[in-house]
C-alpha positions as CSV (number, residue, x, y, z in Angstrom):
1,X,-76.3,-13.2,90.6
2,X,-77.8,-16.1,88.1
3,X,-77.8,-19.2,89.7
4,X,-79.4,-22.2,88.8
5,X,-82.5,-21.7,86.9
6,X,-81.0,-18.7,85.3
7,X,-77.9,-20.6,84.1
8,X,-80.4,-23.8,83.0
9,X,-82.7,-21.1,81.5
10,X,-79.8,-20.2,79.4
11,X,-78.8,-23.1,78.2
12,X,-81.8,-24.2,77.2
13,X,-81.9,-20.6,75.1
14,X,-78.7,-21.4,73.8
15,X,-79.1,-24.9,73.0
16,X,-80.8,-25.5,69.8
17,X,-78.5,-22.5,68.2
18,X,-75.8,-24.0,69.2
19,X,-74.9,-27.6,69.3
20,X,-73.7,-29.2,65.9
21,X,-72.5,-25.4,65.2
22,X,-68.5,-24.6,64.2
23,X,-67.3,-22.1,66.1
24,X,-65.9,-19.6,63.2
25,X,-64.4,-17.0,65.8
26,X,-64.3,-15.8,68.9
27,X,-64.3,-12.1,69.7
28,X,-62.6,-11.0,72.6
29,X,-63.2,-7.2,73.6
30,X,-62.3,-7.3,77.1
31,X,-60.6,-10.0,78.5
32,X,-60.2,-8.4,82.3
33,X,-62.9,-11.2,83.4
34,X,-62.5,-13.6,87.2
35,X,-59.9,-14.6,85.8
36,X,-58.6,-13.0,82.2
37,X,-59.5,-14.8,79.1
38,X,-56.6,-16.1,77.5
39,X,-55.7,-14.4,74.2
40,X,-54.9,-17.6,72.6
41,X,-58.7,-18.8,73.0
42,X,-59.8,-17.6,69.8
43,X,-57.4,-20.0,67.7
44,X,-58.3,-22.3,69.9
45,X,-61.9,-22.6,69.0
46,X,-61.6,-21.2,65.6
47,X,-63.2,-24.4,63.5
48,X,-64.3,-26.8,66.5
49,X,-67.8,-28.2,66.6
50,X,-70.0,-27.6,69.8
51,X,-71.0,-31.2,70.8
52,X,-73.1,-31.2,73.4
53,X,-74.0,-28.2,75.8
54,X,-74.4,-29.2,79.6
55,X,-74.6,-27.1,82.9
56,X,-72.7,-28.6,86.2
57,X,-74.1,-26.3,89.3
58,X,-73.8,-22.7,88.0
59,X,-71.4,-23.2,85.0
60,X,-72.2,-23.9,81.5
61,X,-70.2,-26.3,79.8
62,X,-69.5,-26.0,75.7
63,X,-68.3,-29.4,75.1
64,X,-65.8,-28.6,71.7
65,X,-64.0,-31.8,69.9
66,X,-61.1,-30.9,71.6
67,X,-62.0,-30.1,74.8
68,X,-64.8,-27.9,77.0
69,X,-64.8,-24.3,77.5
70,X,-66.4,-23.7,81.1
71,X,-68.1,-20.4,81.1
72,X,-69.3,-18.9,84.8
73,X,-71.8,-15.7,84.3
74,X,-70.6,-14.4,87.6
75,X,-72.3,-11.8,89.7
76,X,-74.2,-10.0,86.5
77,X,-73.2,-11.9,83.5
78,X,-75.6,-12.9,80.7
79,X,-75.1,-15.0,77.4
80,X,-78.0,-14.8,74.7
81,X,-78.5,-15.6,71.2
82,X,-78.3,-12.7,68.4
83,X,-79.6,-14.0,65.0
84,X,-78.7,-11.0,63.2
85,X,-76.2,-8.5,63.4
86,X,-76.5,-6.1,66.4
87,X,-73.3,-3.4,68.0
88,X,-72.1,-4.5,70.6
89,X,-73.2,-2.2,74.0
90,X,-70.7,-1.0,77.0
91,X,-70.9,-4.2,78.7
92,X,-70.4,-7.3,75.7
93,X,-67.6,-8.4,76.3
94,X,-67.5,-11.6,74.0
95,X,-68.6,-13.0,71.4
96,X,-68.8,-16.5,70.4
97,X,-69.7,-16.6,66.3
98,X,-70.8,-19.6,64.6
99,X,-71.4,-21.2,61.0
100,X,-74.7,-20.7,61.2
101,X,-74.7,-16.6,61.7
102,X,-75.9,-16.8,64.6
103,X,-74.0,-14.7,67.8
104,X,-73.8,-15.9,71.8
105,X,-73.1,-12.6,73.2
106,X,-71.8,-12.2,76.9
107,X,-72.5,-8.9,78.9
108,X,-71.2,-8.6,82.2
109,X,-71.6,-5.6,83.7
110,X,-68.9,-6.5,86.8
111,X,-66.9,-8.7,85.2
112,X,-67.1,-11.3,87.2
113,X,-67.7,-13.9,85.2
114,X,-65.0,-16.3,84.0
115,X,-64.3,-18.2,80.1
116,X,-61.7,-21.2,81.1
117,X,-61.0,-23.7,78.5
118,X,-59.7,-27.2,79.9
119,X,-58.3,-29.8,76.8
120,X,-59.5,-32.9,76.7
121,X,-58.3,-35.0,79.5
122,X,-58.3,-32.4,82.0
123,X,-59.5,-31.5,85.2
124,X,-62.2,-29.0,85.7
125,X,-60.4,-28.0,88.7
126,X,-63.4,-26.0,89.6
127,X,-65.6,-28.4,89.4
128,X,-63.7,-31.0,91.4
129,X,-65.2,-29.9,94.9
130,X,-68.8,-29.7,94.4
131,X,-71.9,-32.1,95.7
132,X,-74.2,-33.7,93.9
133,X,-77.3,-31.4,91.4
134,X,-80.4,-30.9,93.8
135,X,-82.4,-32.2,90.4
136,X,-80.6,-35.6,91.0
137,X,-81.7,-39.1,92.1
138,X,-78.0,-38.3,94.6
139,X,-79.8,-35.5,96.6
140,X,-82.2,-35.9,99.2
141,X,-83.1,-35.8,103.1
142,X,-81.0,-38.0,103.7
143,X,-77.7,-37.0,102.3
144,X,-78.4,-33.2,104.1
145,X,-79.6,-35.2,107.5
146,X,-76.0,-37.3,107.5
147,X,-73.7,-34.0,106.5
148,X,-75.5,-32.0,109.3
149,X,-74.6,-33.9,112.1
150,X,-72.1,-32.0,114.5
151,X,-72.2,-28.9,112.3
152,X,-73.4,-25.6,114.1
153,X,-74.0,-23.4,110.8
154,X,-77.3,-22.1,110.1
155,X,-78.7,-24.5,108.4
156,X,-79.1,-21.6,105.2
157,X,-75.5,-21.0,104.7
158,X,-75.6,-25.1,105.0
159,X,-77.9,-26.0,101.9
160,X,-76.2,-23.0,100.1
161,X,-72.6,-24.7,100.2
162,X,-72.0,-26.4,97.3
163,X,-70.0,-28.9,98.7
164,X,-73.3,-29.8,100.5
165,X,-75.5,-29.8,97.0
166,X,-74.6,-27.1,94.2
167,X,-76.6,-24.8,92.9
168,X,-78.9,-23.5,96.0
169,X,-78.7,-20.0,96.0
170,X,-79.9,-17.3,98.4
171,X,-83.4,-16.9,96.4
172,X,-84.1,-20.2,96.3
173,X,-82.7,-21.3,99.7
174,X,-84.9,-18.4,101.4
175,X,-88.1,-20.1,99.8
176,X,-87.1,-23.9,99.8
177,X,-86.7,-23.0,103.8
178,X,-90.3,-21.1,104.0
179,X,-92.0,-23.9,102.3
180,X,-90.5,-26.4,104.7
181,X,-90.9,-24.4,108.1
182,X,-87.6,-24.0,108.9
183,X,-86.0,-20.9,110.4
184,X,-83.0,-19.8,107.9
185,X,-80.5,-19.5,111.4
186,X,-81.5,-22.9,112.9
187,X,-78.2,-24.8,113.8
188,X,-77.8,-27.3,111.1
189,X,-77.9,-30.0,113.4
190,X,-80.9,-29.8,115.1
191,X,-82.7,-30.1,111.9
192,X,-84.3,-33.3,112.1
193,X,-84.5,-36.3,109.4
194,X,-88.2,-36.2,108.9
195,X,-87.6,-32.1,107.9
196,X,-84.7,-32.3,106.2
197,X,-86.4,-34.8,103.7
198,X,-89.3,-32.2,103.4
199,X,-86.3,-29.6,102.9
200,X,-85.3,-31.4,100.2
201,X,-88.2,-32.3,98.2
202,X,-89.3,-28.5,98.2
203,X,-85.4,-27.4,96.8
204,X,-86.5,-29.3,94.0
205,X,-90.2,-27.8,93.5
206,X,-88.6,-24.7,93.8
207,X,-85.9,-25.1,91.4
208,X,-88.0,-27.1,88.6
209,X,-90.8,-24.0,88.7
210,X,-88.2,-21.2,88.7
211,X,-86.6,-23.2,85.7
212,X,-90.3,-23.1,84.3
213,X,-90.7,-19.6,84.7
214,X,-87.6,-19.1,83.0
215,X,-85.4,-18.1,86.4
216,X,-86.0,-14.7,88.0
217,X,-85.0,-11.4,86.9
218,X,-84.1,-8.6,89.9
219,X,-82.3,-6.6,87.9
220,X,-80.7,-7.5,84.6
221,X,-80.7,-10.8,83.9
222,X,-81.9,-12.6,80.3
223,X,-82.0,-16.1,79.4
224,X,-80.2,-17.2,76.2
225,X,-83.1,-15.6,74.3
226,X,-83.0,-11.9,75.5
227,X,-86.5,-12.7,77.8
228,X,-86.5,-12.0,81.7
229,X,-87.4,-14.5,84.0
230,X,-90.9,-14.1,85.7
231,X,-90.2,-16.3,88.7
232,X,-90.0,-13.1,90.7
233,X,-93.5,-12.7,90.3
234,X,-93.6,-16.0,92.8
235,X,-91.4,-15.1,95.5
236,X,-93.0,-15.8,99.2
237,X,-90.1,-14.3,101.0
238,X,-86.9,-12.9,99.6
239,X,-86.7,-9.7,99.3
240,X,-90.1,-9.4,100.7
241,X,-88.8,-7.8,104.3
242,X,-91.4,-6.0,106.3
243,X,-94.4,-7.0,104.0
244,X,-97.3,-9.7,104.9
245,X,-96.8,-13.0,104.7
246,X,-98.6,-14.6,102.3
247,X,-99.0,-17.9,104.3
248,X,-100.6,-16.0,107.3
249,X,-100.5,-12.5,107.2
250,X,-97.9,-11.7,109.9
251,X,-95.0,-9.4,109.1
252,X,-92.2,-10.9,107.4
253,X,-88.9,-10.2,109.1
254,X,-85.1,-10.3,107.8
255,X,-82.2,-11.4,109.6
256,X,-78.2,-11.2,108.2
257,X,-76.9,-15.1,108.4
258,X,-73.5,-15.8,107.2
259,X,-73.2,-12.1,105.6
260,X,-76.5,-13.0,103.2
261,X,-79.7,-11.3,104.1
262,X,-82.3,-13.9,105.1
263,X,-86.2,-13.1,105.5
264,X,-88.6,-15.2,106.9
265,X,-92.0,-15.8,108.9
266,X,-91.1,-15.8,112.4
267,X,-95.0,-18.0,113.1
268,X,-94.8,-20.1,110.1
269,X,-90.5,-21.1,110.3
270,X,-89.6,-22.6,113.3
């Protein structure tokens, strides 16, 4: 599924399309998303200004002058920019039009992706749980060091938690832990201080280049301007199960933790 750097690639696509842009409609051509779109969302937005465009964890956030519209690209979801007119394909669901011409098209393949519109004033009830961004001053060794202690999880399903720190996804868990020598399925608690700090300053190298390399493409995803990501091209363990590790040559192995397939270098994780 996108997470971080994909949904930060896209809204850096989508950005300078959007912001300052009216909405002039919204077209709705399957509504049977996460949860299903609301058919009163297109009057809604009809004639509101995009603001400002910001991402919290995995969601984007269109900030409109009379309140946000939360979008989620779920499992296979993807929103880019048409500049000219294009027919919609199987999967494109929505569209979001603006004054300018310009299009933000979502596919979604699954469906699981979610548009929720909260007024000003409002909760984001689903952002009200989450930790701090692992690209913030809030996150570091610390932080995971203190939250650790007494807990038995893995420390992988740990840092992927986002009531832990948002955002850290299976790809970019599996390599943060490589980087730092730490076995996905060690108990969170018996990672020390020392290693959780170097945990944490390799989830953000990790994050800032896949967000260079404009996120990683597996299977379908695009950034806000159609391109693939190339961070795949990078990858020093996921999905890399049974071939040499590029560290020290030994086999790379793969091990199911918390229902999520893991791989890792049994001589250089410990």
């Amino acid at each position: 599924m996108p997470e971080l750097p994909e949904v930060e690639t896209t809204r850096r696509g989508l950005l300078p399309h959007c912001e300052g842009r009216r909405v002039t409609d919204l077209v709705l051509r399957d509504t049977r998303l996460r949860w299903p779109v609301p058919a009163q969302l297109p009057a809604i937005l009809r004639g509101q200004r995009i603001q400002k465009l910001e991402r919290r964890a995995k969601y984007l956030l269109f900030r409109l002058e009379q309140g946000t519209l939360l979008v989620h690209l779920g499992m296979s979801g993807s929103l880019r920019v048409l500049l000219s007119p294009q027919p919609a394909a199987k999967h494109d669901h929505i569209d979001i039009e603006l004054d300018s011409g310009a299009v933000l098209r979502y596919n979604d393949p699954r469906r699981f992706g979610s548009f929720q519109w909260f007024e000003s004033g409002t909760e984001f009830t689903p952002l009200a749980r989450l930790g701090p961004e692992p690209l913030s001053e809030a996150f570091d060794g610390r932080r995971l060091f203190e939250l650790s202690r007494g807990r038995k999880v893995a420390v992988k399903p740990f840092i992927m938690d986002g009531a832990t720190v948002v955002g850290v996804g299976n790809i970019y868990a599996s390599e943060a832990l490589y980087f730092a020598g730490i076995r996905p399925d060690r108990a969170a608690q018996r990672v020390s201080l020392a290693r959780y700090e170097r945990l944490s300053d390799h989830i953000k190298q990790v994050l800032t280049n896949a967000i260079d390399k404009g996120g990683t493409t597996l299977r379908d995803f695009v950034g806000g301007d159609g391109k693939p990501g190339y961070f795949a091209q990078q990858l020093f363990v996921y999905g890399r199960s049974g071939e040499a590790c590029k560290g020290c040559g030994g086999v790379l192995r793969d091990k199911v933790i918390d229902q999520r397939a893991s791989v890792y270098c049994i001589a250089c994780q410990r």
